[in-house]
ModelCIF file with pLDDT and N, C-alpha, C, O atoms, coordinates in Angstrom:
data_MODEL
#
_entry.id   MODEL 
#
_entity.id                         1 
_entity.type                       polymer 
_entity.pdbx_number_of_molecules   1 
#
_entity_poly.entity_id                      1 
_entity_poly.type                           'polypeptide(L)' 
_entity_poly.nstd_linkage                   no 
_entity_poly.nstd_monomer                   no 
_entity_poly.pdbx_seq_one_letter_code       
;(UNK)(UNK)(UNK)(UNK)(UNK)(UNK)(UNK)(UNK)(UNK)(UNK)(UNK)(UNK)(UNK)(UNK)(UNK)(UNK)
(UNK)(UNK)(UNK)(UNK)(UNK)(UNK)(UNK)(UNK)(UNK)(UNK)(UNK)(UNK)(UNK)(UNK)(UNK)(UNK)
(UNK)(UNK)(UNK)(UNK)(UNK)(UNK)(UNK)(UNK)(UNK)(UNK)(UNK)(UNK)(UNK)(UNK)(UNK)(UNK)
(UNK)(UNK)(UNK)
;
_entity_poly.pdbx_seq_one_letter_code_can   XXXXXXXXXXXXXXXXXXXXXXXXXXXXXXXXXXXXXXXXXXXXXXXXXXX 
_entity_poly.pdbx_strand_id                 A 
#
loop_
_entity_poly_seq.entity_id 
_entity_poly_seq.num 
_entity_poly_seq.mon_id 
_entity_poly_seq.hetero 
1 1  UNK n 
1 2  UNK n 
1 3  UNK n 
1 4  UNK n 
1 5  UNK n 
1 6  UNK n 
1 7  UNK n 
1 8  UNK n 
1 9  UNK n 
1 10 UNK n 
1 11 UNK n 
1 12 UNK n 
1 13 UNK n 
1 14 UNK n 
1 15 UNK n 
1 16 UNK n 
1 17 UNK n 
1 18 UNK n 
1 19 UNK n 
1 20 UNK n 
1 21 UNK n 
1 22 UNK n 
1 23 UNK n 
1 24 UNK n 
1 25 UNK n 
1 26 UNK n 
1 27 UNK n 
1 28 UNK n 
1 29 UNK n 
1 30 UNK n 
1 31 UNK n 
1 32 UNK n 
1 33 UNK n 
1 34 UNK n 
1 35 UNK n 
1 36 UNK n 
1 37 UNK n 
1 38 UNK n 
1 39 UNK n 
1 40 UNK n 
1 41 UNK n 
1 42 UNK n 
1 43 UNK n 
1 44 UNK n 
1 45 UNK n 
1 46 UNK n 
1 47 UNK n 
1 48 UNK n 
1 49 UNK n 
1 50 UNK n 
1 51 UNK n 
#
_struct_asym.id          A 
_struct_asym.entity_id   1 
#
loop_
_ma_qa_metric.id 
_ma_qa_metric.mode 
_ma_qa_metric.name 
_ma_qa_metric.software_group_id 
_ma_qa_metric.type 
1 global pLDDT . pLDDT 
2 local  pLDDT . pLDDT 
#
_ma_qa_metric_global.metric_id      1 
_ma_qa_metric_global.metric_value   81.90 
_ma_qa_metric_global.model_id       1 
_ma_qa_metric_global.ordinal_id     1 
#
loop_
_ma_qa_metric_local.label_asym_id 
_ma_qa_metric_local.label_comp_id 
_ma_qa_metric_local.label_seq_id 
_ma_qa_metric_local.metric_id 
_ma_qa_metric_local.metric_value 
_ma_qa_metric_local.model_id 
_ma_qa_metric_local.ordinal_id 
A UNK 1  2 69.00 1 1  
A UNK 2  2 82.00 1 2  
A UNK 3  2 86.00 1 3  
A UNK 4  2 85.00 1 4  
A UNK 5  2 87.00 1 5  
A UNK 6  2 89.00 1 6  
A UNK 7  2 88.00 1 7  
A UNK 8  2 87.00 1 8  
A UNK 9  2 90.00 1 9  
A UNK 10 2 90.00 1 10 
A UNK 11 2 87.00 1 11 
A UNK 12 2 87.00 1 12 
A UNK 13 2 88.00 1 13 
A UNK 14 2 87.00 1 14 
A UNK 15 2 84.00 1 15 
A UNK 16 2 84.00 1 16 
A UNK 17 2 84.00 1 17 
A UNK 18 2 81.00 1 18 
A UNK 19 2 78.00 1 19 
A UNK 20 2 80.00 1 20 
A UNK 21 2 76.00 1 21 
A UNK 22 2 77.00 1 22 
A UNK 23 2 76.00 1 23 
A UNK 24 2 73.00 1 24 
A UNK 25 2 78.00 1 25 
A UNK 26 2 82.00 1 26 
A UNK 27 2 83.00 1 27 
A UNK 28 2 81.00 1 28 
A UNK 29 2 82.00 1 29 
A UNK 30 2 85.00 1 30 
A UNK 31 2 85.00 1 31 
A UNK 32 2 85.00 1 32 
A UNK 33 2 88.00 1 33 
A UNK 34 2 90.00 1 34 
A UNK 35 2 89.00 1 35 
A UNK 36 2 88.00 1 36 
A UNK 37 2 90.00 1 37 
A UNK 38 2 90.00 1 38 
A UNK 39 2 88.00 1 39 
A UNK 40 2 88.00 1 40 
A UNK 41 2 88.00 1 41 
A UNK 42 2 85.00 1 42 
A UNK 43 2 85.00 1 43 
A UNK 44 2 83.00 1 44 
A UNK 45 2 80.00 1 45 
A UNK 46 2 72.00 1 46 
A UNK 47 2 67.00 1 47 
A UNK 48 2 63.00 1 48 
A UNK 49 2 65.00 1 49 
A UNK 50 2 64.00 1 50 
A UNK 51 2 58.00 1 51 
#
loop_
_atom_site.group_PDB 
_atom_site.id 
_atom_site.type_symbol 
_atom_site.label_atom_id 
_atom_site.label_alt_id 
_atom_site.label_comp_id 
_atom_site.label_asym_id 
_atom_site.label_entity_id 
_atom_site.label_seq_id 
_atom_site.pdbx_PDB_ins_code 
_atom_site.Cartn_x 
_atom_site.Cartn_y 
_atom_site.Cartn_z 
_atom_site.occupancy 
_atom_site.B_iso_or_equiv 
_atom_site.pdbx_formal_charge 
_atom_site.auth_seq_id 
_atom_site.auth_comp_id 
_atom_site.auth_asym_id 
_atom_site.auth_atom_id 
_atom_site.pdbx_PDB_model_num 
ATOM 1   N N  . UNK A 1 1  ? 47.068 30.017 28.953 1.00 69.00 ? 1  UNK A N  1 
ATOM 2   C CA . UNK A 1 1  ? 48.504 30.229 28.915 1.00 69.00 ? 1  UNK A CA 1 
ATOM 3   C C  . UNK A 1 1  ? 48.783 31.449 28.034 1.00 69.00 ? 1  UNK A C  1 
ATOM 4   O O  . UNK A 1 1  ? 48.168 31.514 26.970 1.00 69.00 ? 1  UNK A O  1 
ATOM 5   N N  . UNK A 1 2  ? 49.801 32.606 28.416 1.00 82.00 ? 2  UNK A N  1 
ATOM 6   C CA . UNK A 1 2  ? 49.915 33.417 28.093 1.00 82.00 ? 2  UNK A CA 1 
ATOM 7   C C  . UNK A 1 2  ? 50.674 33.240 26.384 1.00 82.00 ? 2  UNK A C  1 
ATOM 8   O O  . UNK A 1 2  ? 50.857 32.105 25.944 1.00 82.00 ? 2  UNK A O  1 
ATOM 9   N N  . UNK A 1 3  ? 51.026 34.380 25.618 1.00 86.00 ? 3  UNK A N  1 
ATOM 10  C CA . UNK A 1 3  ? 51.555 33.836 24.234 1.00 86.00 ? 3  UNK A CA 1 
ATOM 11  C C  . UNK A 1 3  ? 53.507 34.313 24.751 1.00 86.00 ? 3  UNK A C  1 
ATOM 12  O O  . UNK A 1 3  ? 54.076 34.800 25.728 1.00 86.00 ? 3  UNK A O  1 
ATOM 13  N N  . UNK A 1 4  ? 53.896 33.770 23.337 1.00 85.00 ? 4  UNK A N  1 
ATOM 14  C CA . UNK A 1 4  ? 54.657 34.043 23.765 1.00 85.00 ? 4  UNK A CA 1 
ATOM 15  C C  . UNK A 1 4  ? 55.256 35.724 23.659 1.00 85.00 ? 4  UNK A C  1 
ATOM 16  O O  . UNK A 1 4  ? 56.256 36.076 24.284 1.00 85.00 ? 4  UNK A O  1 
ATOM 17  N N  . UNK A 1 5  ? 54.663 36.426 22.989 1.00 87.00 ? 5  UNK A N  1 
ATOM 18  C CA . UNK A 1 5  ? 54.737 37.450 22.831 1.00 87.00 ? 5  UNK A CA 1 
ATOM 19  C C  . UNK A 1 5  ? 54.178 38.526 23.809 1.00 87.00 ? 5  UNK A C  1 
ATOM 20  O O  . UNK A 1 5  ? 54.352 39.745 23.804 1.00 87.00 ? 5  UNK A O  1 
ATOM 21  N N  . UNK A 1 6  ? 53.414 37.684 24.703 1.00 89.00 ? 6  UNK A N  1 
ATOM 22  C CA . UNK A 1 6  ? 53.240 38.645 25.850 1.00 89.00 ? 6  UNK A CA 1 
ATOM 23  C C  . UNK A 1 6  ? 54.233 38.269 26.896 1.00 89.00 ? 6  UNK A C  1 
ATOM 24  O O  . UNK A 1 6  ? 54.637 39.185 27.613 1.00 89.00 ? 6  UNK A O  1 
ATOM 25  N N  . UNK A 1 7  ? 54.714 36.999 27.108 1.00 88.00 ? 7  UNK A N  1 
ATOM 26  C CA . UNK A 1 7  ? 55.438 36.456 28.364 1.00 88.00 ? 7  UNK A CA 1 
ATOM 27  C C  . UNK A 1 7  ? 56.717 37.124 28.092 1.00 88.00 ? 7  UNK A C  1 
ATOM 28  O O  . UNK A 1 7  ? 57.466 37.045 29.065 1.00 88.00 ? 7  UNK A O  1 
ATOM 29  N N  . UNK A 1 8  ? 57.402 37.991 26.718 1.00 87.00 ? 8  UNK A N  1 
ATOM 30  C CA . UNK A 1 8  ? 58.220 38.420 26.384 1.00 87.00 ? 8  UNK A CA 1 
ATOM 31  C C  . UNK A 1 8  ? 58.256 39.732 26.784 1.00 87.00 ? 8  UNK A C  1 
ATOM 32  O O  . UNK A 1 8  ? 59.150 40.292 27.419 1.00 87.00 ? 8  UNK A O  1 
ATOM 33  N N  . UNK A 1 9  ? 57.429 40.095 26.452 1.00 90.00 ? 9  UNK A N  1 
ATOM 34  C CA . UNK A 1 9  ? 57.111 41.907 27.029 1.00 90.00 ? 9  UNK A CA 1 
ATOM 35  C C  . UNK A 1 9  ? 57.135 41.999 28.443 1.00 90.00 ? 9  UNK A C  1 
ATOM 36  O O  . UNK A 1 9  ? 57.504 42.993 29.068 1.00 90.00 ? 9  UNK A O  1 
ATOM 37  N N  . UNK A 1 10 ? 56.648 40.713 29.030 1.00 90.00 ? 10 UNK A N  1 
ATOM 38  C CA . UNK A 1 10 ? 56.914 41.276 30.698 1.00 90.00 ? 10 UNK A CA 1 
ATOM 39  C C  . UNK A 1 10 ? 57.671 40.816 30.817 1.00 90.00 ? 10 UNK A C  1 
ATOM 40  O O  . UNK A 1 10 ? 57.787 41.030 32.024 1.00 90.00 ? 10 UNK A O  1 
ATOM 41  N N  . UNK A 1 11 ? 58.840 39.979 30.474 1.00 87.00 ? 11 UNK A N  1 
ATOM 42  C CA . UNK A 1 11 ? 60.113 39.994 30.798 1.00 87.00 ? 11 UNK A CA 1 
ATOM 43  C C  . UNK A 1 11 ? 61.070 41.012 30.902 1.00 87.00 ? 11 UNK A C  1 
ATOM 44  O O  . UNK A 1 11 ? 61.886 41.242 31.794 1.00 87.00 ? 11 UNK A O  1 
ATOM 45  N N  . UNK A 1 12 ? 60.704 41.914 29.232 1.00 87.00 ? 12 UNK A N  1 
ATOM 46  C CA . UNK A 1 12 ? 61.253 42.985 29.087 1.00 87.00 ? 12 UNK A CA 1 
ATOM 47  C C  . UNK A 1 12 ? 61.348 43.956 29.857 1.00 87.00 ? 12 UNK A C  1 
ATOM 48  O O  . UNK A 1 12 ? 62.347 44.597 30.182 1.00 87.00 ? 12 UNK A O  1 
ATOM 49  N N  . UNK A 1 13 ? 60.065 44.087 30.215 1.00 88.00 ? 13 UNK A N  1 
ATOM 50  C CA . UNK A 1 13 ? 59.752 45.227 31.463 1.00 88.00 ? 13 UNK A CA 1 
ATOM 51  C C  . UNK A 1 13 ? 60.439 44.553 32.666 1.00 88.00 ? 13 UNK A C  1 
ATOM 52  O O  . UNK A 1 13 ? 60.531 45.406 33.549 1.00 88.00 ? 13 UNK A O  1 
ATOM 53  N N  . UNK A 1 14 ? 60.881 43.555 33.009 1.00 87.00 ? 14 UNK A N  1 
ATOM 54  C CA . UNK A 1 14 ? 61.180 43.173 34.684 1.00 87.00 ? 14 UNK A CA 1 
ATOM 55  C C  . UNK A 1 14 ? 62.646 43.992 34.330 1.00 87.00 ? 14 UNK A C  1 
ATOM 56  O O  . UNK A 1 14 ? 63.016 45.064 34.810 1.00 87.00 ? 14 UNK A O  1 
ATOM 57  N N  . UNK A 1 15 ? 63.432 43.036 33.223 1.00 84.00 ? 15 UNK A N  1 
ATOM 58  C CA . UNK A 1 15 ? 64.757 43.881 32.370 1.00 84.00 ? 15 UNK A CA 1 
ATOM 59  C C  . UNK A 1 15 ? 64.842 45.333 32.597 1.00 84.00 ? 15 UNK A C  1 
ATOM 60  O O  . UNK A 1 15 ? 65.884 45.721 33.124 1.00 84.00 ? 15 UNK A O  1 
ATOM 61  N N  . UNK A 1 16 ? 64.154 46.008 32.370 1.00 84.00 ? 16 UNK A N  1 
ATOM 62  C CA . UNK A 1 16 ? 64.157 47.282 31.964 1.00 84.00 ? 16 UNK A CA 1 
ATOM 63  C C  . UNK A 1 16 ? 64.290 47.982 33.963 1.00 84.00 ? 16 UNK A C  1 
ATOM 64  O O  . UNK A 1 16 ? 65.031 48.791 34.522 1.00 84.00 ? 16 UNK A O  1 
ATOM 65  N N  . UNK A 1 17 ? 63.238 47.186 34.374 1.00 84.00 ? 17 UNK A N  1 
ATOM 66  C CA . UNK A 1 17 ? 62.988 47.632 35.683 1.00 84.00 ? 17 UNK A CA 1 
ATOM 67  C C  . UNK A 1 17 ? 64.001 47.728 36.566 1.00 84.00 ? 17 UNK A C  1 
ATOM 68  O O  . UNK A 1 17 ? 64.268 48.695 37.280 1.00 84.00 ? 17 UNK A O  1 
ATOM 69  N N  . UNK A 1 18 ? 64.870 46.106 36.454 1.00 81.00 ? 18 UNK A N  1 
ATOM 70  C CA . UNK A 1 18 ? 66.694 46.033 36.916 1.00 81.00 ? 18 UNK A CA 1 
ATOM 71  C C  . UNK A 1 18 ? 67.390 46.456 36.888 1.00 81.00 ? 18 UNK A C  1 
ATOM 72  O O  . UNK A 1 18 ? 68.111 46.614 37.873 1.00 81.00 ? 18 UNK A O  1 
ATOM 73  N N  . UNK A 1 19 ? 67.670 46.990 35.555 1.00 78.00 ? 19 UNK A N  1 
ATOM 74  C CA . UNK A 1 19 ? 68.145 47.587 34.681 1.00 78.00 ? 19 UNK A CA 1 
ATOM 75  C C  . UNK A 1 19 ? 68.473 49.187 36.070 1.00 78.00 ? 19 UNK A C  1 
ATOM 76  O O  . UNK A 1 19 ? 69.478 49.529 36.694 1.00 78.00 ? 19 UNK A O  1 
ATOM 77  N N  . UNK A 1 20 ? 67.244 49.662 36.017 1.00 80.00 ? 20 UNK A N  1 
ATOM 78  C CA . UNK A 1 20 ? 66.784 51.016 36.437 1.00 80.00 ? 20 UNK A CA 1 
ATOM 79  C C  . UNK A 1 20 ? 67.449 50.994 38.292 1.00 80.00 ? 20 UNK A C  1 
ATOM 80  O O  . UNK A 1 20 ? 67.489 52.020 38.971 1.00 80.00 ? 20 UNK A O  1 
ATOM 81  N N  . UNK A 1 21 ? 67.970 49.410 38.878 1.00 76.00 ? 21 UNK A N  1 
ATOM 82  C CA . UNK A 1 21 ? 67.719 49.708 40.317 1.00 76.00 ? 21 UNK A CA 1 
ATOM 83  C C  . UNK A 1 21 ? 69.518 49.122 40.024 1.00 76.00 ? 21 UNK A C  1 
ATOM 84  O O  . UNK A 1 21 ? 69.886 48.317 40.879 1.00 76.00 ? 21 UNK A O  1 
ATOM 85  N N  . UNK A 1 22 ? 70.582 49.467 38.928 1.00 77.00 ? 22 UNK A N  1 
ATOM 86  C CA . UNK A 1 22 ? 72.145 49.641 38.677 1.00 77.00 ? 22 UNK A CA 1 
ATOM 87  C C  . UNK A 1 22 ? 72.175 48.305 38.942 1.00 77.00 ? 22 UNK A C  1 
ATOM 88  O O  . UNK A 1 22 ? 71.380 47.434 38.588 1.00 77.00 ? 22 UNK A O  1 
ATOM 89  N N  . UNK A 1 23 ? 73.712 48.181 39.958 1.00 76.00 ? 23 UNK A N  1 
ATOM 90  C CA . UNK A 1 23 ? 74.149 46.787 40.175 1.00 76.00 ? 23 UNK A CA 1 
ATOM 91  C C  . UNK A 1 23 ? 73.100 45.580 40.676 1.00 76.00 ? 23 UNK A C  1 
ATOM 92  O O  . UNK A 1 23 ? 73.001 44.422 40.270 1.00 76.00 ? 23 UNK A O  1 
ATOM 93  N N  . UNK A 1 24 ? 72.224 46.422 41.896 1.00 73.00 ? 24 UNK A N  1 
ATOM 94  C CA . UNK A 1 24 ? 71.242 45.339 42.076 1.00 73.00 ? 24 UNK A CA 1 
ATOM 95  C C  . UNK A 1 24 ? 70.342 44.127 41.374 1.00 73.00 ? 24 UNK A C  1 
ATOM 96  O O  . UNK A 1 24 ? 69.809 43.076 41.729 1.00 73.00 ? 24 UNK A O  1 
ATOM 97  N N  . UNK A 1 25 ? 70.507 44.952 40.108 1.00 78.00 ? 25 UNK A N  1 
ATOM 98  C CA . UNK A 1 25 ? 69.038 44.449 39.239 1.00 78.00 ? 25 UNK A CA 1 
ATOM 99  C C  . UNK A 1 25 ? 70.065 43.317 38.014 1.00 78.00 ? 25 UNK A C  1 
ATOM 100 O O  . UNK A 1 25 ? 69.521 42.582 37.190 1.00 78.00 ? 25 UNK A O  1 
ATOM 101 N N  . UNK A 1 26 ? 71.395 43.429 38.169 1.00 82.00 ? 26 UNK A N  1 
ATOM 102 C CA . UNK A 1 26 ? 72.277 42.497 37.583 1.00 82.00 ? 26 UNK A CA 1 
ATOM 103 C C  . UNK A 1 26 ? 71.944 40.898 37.480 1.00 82.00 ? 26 UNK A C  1 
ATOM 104 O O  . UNK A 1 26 ? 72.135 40.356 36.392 1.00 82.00 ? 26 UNK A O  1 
ATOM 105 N N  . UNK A 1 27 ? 71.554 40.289 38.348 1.00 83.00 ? 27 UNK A N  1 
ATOM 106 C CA . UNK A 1 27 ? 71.353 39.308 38.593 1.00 83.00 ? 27 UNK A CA 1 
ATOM 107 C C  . UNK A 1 27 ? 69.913 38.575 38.018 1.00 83.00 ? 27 UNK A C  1 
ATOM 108 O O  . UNK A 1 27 ? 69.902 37.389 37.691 1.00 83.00 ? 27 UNK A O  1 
ATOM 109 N N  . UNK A 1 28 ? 68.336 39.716 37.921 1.00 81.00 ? 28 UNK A N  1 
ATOM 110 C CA . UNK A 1 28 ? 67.623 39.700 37.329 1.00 81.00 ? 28 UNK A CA 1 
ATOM 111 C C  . UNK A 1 28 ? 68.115 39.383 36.085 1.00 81.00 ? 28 UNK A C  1 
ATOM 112 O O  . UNK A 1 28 ? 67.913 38.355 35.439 1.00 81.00 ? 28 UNK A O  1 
ATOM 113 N N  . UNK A 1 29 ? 68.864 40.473 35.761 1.00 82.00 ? 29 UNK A N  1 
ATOM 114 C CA . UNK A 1 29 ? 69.167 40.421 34.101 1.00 82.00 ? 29 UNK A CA 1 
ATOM 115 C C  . UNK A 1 29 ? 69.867 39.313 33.681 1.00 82.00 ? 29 UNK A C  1 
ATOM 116 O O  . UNK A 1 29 ? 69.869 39.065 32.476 1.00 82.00 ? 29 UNK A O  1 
ATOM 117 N N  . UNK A 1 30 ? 70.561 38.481 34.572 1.00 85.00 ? 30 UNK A N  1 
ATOM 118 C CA . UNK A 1 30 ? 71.536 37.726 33.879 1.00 85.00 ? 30 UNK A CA 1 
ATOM 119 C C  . UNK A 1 30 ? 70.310 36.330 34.102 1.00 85.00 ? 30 UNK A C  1 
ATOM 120 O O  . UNK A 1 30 ? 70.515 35.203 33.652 1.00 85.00 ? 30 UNK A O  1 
ATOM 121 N N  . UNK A 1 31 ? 69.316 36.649 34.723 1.00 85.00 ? 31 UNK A N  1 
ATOM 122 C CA . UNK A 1 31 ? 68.427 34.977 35.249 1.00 85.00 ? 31 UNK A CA 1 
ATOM 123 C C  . UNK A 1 31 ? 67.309 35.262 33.784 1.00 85.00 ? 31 UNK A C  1 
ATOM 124 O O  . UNK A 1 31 ? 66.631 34.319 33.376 1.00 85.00 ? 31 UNK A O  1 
ATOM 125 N N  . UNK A 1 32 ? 67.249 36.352 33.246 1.00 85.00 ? 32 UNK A N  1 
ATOM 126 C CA . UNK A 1 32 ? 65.973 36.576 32.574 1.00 85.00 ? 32 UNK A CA 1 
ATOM 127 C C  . UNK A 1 32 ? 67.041 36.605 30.871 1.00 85.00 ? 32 UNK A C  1 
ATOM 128 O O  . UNK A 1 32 ? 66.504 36.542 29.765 1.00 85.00 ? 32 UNK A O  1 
ATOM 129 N N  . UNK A 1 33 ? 68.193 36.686 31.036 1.00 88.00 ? 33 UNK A N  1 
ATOM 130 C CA . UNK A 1 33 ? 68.738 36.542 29.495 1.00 88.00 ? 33 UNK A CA 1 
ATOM 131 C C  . UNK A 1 33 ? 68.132 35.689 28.521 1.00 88.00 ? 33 UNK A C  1 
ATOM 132 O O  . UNK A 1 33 ? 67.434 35.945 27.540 1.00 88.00 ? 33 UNK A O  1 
ATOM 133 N N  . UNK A 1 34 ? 68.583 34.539 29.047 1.00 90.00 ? 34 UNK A N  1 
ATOM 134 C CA . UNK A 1 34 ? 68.290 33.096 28.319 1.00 90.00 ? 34 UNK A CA 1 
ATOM 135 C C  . UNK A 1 34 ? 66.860 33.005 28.143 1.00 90.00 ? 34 UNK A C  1 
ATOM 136 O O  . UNK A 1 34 ? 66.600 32.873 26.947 1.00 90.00 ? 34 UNK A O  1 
ATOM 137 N N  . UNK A 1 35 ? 65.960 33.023 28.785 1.00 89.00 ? 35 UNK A N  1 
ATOM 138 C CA . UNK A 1 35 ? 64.302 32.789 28.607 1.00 89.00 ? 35 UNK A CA 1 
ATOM 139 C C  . UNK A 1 35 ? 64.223 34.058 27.704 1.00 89.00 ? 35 UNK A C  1 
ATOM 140 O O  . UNK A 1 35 ? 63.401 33.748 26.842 1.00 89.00 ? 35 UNK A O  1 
ATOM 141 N N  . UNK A 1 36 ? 64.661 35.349 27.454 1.00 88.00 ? 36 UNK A N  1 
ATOM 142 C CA . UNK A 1 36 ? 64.445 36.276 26.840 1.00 88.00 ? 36 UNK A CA 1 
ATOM 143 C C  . UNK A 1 36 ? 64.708 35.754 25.286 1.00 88.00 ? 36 UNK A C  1 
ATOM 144 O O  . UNK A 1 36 ? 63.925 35.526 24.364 1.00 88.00 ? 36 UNK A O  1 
ATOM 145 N N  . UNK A 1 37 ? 65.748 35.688 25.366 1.00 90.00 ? 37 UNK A N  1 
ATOM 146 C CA . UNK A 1 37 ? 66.069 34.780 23.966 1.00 90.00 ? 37 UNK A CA 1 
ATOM 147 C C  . UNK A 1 37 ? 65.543 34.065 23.879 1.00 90.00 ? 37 UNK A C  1 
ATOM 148 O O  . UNK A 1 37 ? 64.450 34.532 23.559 1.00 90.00 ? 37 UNK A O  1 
ATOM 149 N N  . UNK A 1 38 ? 65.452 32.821 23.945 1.00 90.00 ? 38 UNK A N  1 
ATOM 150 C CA . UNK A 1 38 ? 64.596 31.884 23.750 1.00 90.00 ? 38 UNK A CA 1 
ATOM 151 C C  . UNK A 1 38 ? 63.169 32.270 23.488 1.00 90.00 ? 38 UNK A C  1 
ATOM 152 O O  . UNK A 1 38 ? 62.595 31.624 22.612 1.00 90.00 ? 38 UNK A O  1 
ATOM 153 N N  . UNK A 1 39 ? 62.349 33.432 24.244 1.00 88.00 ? 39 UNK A N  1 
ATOM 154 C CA . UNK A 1 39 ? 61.462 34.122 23.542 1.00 88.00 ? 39 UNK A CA 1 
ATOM 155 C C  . UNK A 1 39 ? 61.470 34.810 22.647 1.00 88.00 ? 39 UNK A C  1 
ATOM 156 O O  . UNK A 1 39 ? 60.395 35.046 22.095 1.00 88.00 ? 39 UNK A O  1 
ATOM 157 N N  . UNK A 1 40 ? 62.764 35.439 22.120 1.00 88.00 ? 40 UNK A N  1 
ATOM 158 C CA . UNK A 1 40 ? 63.016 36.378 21.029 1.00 88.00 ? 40 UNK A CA 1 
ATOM 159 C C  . UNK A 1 40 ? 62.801 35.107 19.690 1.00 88.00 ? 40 UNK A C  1 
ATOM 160 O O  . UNK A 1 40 ? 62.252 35.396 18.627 1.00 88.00 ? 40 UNK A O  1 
ATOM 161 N N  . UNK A 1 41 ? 63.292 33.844 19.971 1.00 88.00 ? 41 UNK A N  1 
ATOM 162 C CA . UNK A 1 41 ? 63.153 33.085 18.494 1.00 88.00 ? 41 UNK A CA 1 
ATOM 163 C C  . UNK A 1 41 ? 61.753 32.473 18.320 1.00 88.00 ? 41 UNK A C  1 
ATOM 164 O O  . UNK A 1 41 ? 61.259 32.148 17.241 1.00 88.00 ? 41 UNK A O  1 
ATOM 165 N N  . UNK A 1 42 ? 61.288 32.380 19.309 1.00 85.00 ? 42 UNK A N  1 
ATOM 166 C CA . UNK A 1 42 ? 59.660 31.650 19.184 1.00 85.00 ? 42 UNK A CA 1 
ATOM 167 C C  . UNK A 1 42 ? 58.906 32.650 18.312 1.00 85.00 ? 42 UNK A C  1 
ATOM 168 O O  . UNK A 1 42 ? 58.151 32.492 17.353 1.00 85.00 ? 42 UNK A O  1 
ATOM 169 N N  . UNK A 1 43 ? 59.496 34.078 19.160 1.00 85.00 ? 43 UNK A N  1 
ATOM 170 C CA . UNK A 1 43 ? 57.952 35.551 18.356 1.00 85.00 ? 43 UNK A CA 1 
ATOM 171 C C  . UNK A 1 43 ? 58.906 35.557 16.775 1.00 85.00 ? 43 UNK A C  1 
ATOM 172 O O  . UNK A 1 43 ? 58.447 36.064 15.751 1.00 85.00 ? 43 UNK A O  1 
ATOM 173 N N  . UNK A 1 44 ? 60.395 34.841 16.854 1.00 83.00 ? 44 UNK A N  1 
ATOM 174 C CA . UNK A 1 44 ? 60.438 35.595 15.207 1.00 83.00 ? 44 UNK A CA 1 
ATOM 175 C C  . UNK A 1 44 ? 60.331 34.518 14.776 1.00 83.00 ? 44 UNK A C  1 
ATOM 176 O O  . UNK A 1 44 ? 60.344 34.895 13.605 1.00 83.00 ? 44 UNK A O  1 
ATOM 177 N N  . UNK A 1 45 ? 60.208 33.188 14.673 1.00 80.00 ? 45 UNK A N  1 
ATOM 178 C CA . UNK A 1 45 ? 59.529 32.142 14.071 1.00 80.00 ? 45 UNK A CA 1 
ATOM 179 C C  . UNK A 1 45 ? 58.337 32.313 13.703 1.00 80.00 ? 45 UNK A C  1 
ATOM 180 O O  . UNK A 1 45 ? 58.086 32.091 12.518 1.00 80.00 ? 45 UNK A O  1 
ATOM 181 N N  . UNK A 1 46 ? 57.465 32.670 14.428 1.00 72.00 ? 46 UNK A N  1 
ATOM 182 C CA . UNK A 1 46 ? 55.994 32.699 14.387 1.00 72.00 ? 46 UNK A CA 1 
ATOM 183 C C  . UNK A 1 46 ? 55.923 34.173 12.914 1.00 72.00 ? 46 UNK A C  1 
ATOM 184 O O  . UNK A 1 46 ? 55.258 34.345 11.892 1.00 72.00 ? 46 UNK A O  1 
ATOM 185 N N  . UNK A 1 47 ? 56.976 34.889 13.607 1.00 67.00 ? 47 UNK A N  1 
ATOM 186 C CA . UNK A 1 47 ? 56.527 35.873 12.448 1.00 67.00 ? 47 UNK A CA 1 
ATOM 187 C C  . UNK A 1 47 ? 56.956 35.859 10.884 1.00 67.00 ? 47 UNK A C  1 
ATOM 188 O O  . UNK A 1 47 ? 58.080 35.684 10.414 1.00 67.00 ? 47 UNK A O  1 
ATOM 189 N N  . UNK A 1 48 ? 55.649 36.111 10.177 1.00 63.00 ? 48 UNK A N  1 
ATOM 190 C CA . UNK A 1 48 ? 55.106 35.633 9.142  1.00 63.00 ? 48 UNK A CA 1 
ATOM 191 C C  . UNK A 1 48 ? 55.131 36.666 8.280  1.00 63.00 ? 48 UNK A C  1 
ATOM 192 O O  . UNK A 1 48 ? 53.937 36.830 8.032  1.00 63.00 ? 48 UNK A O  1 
ATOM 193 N N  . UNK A 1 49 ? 55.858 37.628 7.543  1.00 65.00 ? 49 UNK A N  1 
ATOM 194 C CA . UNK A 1 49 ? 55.705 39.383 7.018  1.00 65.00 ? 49 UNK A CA 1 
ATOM 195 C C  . UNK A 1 49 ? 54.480 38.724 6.085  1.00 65.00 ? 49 UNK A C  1 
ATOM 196 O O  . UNK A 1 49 ? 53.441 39.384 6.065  1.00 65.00 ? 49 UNK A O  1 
ATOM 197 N N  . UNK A 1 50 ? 54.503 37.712 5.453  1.00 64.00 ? 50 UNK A N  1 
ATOM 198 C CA . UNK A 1 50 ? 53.303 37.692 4.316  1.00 64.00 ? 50 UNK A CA 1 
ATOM 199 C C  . UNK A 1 50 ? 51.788 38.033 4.904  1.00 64.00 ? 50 UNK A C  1 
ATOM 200 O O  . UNK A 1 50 ? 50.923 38.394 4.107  1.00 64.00 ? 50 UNK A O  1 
ATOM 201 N N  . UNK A 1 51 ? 51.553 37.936 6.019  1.00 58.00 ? 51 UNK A N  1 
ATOM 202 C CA . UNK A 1 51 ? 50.632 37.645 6.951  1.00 58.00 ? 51 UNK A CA 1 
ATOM 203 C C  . UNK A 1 51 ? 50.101 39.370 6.129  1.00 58.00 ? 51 UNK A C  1 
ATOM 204 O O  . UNK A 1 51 ? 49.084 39.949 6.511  1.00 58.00 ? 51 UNK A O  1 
#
C-alpha cells in the first residue's frame, strides 16, 4: 500500500493536470478536494520537525 505521502502527490498531479484542461477538469478537482485534504492532515500529522 502506497504512503500517504505518495497517494498525495499523485493526486496533486491529477489536480494540476485538470486544472490545465479549464472548465473540463472542474469536476476532477472538486471529486479529488476532500481526499486531498484529508491527505494534507495525515502527511502533517506524521510530520515530526524533531525528526
Amino acid at each position: 500500500m502506497p504512503t500517504a505521502k505518495t497517494m498525495l502527490t499523485a493526486y496533486q498531479r491529477q489536480v494540476r493536470v485538470a486544472s490545465a484542461a479549464g472548465m473540463a477538469g472542474l469536476d476532477e478537482q472538486a471529486r479529488l478536494a476532500g481526499t486531498i485534504r484529508a491527505l494534507l492532515d495525515v502527511v502533517n500529522d506524521d510530520h515530526d520537525p524533531r525528526r
